[in-house]
C-alpha positions as CSV (number, residue, x, y, z in Angstrom):
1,X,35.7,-30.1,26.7
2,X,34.5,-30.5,23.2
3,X,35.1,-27.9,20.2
4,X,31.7,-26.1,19.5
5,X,30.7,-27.8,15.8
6,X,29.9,-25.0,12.8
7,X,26.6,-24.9,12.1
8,X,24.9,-23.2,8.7
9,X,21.3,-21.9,9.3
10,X,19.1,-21.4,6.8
11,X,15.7,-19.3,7.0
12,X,13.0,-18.9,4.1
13,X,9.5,-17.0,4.6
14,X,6.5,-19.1,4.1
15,X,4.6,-18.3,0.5
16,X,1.7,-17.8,2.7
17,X,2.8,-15.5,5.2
18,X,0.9,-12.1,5.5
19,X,0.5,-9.1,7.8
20,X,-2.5,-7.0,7.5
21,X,-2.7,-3.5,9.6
22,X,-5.6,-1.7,9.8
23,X,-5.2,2.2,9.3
24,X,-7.5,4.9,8.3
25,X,-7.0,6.8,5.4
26,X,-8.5,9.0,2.8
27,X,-7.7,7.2,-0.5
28,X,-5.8,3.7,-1.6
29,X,-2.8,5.7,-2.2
30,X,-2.6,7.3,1.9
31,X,-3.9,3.7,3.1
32,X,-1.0,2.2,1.5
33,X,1.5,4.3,2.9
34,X,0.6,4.3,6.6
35,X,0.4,0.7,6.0
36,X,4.1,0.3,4.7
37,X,5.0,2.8,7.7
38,X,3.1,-0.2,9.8
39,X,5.1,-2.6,8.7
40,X,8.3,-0.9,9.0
41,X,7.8,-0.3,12.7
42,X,7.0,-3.9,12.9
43,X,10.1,-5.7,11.4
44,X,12.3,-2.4,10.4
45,X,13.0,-0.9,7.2
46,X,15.4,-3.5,5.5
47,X,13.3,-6.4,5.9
48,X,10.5,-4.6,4.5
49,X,12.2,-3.9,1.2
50,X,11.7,-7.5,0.6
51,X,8.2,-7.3,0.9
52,X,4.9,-6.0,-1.6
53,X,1.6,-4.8,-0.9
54,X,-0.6,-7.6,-2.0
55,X,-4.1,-6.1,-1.6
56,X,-6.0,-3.2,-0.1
57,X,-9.2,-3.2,0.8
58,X,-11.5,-0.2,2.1
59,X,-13.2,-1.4,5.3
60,X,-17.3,-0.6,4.2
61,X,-18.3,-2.0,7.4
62,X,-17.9,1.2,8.9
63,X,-19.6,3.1,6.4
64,X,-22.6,1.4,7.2
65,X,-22.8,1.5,10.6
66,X,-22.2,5.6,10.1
67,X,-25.5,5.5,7.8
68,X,-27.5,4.3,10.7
């Protein structure tokens, strides 16, 4: 039987990689911390150290249909 060989694995995350949750919230600052709670759950609090909020973005789609 052969000796396992040593292998070095390398991972790197892709520049255009992006998750977007959907929460509701009553102001940029509340959005962006149920958000970050989001991701957290998702891929646990380490990983997301590495990551930054890149945009936020209130949904006005909603708002509109609530005028009608």
């Amino acid at each position: 039987m052969s000796k396992p060989k040593e292998y070095t694995v390398s991972f790197m995350p892709f520049d255009t990689l992006q998750y977007d949750y959907v929460v509701e919230a009553k102001d940029e600052d509340e959005a962006y911390e149920k958000g970050k709670e989001e991701l957290i759950e998702a891929i646990g609090y380490d990983a997301s150290k590495d990551w930054e909020c890149s945009d936020i973005e209130e949904d006005i789609e909603e708002d509109i249909e609530e005028k009608k």
